[in-house]
N, C-alpha and C positions, 0 to 999 in steps of 0.2 A: 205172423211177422216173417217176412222174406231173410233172409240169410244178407243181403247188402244193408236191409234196414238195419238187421243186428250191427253189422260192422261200423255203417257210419253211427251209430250210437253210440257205443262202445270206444268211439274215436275221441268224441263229444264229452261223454260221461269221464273219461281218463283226465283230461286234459281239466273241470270241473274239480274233480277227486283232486289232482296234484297241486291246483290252487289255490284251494282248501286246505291245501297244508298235510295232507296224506302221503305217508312215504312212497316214493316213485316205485320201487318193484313191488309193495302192495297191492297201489292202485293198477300196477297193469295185472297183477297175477290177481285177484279179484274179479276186472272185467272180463280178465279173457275165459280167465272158469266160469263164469254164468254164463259168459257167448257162447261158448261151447256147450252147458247143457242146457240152453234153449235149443240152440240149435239141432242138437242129436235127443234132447228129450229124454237122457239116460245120464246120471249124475259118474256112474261109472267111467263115461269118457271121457271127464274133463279131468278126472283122476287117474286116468294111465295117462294121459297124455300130458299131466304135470310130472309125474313121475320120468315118464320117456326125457321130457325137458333136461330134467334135472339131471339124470343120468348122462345125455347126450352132450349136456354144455362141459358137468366136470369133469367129464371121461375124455374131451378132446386136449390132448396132451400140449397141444402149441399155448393154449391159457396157461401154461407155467411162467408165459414169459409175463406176463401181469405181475404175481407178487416180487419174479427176477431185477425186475428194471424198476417198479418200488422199491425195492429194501436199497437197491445199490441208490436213487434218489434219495432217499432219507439217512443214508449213512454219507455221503457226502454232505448234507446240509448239517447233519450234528457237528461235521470235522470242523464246520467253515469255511469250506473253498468259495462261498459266495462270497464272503468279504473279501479274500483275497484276489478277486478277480475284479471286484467293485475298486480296491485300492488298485491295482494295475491300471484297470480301465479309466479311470478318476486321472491317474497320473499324467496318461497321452494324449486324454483331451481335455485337459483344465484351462488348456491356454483360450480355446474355441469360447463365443457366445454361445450359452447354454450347457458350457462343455458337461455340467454334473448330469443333467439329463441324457447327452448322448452318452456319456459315461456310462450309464444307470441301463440304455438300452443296449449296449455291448456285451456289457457283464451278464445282461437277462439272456441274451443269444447264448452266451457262449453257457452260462448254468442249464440251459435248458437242453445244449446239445449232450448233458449229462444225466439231466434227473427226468427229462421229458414230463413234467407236471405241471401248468399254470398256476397251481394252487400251493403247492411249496414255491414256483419262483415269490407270486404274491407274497407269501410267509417270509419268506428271505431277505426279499429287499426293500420291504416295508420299513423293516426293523434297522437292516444295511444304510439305502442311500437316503429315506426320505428325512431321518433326522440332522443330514448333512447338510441337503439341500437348505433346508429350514436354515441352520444355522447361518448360511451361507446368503441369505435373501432371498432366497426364490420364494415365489408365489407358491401358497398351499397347495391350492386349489391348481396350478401347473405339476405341482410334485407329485402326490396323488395319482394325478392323471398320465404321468409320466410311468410309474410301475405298474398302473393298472395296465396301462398301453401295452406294455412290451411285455408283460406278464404271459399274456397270451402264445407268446411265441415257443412256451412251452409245448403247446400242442399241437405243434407242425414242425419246429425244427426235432430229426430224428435223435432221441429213440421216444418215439411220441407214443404213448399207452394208445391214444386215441385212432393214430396211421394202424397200430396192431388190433384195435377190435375191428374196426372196418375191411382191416383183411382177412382177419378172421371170418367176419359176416359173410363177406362176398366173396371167399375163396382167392384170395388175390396171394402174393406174396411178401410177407411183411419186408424183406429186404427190395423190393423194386418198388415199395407207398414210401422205405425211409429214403431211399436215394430221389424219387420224385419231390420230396418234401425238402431239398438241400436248398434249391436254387430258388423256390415262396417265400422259405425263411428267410434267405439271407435279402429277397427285394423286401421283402416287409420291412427287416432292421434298416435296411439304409432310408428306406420309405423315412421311417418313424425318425431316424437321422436329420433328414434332410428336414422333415416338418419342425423339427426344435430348432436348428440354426435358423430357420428361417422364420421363425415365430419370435427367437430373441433379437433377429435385426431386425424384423418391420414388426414387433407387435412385445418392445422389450419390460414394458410393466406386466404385460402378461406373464412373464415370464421371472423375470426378479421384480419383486415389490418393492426391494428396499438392496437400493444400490450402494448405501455407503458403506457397505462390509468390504473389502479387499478380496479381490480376487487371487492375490499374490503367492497365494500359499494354502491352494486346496488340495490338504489330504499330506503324508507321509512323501519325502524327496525319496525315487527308487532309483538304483541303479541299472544295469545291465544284469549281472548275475542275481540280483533280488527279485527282478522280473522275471529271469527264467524258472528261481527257486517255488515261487509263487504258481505261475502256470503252467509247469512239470506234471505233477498232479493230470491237470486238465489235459495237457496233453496226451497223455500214459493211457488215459481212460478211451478219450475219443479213440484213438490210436486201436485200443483193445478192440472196442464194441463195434464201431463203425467199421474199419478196418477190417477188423476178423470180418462181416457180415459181407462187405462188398469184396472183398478178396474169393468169399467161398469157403474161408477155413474156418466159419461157425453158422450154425444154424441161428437163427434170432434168438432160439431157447439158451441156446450153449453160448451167445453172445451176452446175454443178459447175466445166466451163470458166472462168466469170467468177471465180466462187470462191478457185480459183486462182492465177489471176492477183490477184485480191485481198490474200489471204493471201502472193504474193510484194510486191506493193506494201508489205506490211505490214511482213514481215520485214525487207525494204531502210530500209524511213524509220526502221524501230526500232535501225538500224544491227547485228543480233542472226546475221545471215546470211553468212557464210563464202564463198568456193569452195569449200572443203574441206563447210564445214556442207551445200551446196547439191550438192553430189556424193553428200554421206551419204544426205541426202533421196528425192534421185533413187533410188540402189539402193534404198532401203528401200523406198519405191513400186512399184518392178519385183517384189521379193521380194513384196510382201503382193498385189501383180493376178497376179505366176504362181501363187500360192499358192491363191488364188481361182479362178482359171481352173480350174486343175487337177482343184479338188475337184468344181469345175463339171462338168465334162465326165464325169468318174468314175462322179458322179452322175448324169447323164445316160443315162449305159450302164445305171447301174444299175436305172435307172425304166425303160429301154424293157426291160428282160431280166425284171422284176417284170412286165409287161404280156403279152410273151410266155409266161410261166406263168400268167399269169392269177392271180395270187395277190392283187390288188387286188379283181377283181371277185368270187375267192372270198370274201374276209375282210371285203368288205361285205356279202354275202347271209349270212354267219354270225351279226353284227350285230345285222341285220334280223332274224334269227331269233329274236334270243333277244328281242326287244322290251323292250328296255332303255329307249327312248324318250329324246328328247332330252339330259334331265340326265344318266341314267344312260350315255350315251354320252361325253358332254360330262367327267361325273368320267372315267373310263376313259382319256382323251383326254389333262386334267392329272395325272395319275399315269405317265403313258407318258413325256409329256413331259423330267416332275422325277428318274423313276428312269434316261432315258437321259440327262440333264445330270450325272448322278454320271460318267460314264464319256464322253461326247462334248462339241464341244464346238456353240456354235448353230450356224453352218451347215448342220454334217453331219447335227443333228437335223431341221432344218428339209427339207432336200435327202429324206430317206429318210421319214418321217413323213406329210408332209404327204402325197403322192401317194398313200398308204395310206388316210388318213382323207375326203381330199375325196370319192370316190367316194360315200363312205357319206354325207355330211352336205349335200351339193349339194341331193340330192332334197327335202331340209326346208325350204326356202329358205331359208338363210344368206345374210349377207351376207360375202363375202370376204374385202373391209376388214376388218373386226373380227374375222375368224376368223387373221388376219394378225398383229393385234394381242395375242391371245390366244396365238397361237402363240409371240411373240420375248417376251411375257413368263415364259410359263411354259418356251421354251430358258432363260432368263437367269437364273431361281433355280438350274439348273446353274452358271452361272460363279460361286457361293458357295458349293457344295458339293462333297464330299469323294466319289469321290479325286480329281478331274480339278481342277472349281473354278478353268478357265479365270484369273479374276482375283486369285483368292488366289496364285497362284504364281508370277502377275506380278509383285507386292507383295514376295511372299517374297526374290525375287529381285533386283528392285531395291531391298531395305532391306537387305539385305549385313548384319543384326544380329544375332548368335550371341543376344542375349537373348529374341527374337521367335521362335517355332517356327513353322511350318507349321498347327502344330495351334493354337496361338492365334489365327491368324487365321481361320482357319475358324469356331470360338466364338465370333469378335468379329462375323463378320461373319451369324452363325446371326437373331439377330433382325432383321436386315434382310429375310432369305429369307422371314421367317414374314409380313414386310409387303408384299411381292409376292406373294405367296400371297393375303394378303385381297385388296388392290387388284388379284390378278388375279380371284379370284369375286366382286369388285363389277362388275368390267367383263362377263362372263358373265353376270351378272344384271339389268344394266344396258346391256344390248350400245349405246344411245344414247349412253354416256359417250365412246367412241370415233366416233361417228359424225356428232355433233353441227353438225360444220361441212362433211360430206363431199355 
């Protein structure tokens, strides 16, 4: 068996394994050690070179900033600054058609320029805006699909875990992937904006089911100072981490550090923070950085045992053959993407993908950055679609409502997918829209 056969097998057999319901750095650290000793014929090499893995992944010091920017995401979501930004944003645009929805997509911007997670925004505002909306008339199956939507924006407005593994992988700088990532975020939100006003003037049953509730009085009357007491907080943080990072005066590690500490300032003056709370924390941090390491180092194995086959430098000289040229590569590229988001979730697309495609698109002179950004858009229409749909299942399961299916949210959350999809081939065809401040 040739060294490419191994590889594309190994590709196959992974991808089998993880739909079968086998934990993802398993299955890759599994194939990649049998790849490896078929290939070398000596079981010895697939054992130093898991070890090498491991060593190499937890010995590289910029991975501090994984559990730094968890722990400060998770201790701000314990304080509650998501409601309180849900209630601000709820108060400015109540008056709007749709307004709890753009309200709902504002407050997911602005949480996520703090905890960078899809998966706590999901957790947050599941529990936040959807019992609102409910009350309020909107369509389930619009509400739903409304947090699942904007959920996503976790992982491209900075401080995105996700802009940091990709930098990491590809040696990029994680502060020039978070400042590329400023101006995606903010056209997706308006994106996602602009598709809800415009779904509740020309499509307004889809939208509210039941219009004879009063629009008159959604949410708490805020003033001026109650606004600012409110998103203080938010500001203080962005201010820390962002700030510090594109000023120069922190490293992404030492930004994440301040962070924090921040986010625990935060949590104590809101009085919202436990023992108990601040215990829960902690595990959940150790759980989501082993969680990551893991798949880290798996993957790891896995790209040096693809390398050893060679099956990188094959499937770029394939490529190359057929002269597909830029675009035609570039579609090929988001199709790969979106069909391995039904069954993966972004990391593990990002970890196995990428090392596949740089080879090929290096030689065109790409810029990184943007191929970066290109990349954790087109993983993240996976976490809305079926069957995996990362965030829909988060939703499902934190709405605990026999009335909501599975399958509702996935159709609520179907035209948001179709708006990361546009706003990702404006950014491919626009590669400046991300690079603008880099």
């Amino acid at each position: 068996m040739t060294g490419v056969e191994v590889g594309i097998i190994s590709v196959g057999l992974i991808l089998i394994l993880i739909y079968t319901g086998l934990y993802i750095p398993v299955a890759l650290g599994l194939v990649s050690f049998i790849g490896v000793w078929i290939l070398r014929g000596d079981i010895e090499v697939p054992i130093f070179l898991l070890s090498l893995a491991a060593a190499d992944t937890i010995a590289e010091p910029t991975f501090a900033v994984v559990p730094l920017f968890a722990l400060m995401g998770l201790l701000i979501s314990e304080a509650g600054v998501g409601r309180d930004i849900y209630d601000v944003s709820n108060f400015i645009f109540r008056r709007l058609k749709g307004g709890l929805g753009i309200a709902t997509v504002v407050a997911n911007a602005i949480f996520a320029s703090i905890t960078g997670s899809s998966i706590a925004s999901a957790s947050v505002f599941t529990k936040v805006s959807i019992p609102e909306m409910k009350r309020f008339g909107y369509n389930p199956r619009f509400t739903v699909g409304v947090v699942a939507g904007s959920s996503v924006l976790g992982m491209l407005i900075p401080p995105s875990v996700m802009l940091i593994l990709y930098a990491i992988i590809t040696e990029q700088s994680v502060g020039h992937m978070f400042i590329a990532g400023v101006i995606p975020g903010i056209l997706l939100s308006v994106a996602f904006g602009v598709a809800i006003l415009s779904m509740a003037t020309f499509f307004p049953k889809y939208v509210i089911a039941d219009s004879s509730e009063s629009t008159e009085d959604l949410g708490p009357s805020l003033d001026g100072m109650q606004i600012f007491r409110l998103v203080l907080p938010i500001l203080a943080l962005v201010g820390i981490v962002l700030g510090g990072i594109y000023t120069g005066w922190f490293t992404a590690t030492e930004a994440g550090a301040a962070g924090a500490v921040g986010a625990l300032v935060v949590a104590l003056l809101k009085k919202k923070l436990s023992l108990k709370g601040l215990w829960k924390v902690l595990i959940e941090t150790g759980h989501i950085t082993a969680s990551i390491l893991l798949l880290l180092i798996a993957a790891s194995m896995y790209s040096r045992m693809l390398g050893m086959a060679g099956l990188p430098t094959t499937f770029s000289e394939w490529i190359q053959s057929q002269e597909l040229g830029f675009v035609g590569i570039m579609v090929i590229y988001v199709v790969i993407l979106i069909l391995m988001g039904t069954i993966l979730d972004t990391v593990s697309i990002i970890l196995i993908i990428v090392p596949l495609f740089l080879p090929i698109l290096e030689p065109m002179d790409i810029h990184l950055v943007w191929f970066g950004i290109v990349t954790v858009i087109g993983a993240e229409i996976g976490l809305l679609t079926p069957p995996l749909g990362v965030s829909c299942f988060v939703i499902h399961s934190s709405l605990n409502d026999p009335d909501i299916s599975l399958t509702d949210i996935f159709i609520g959350a179907f035209p948001f997918a179709l708006i990361m999809l546009a706003i990702l081939i404006l950014i491919i065809v626009f590669p400046s829209l991300s690079l603008v401040f880099v």
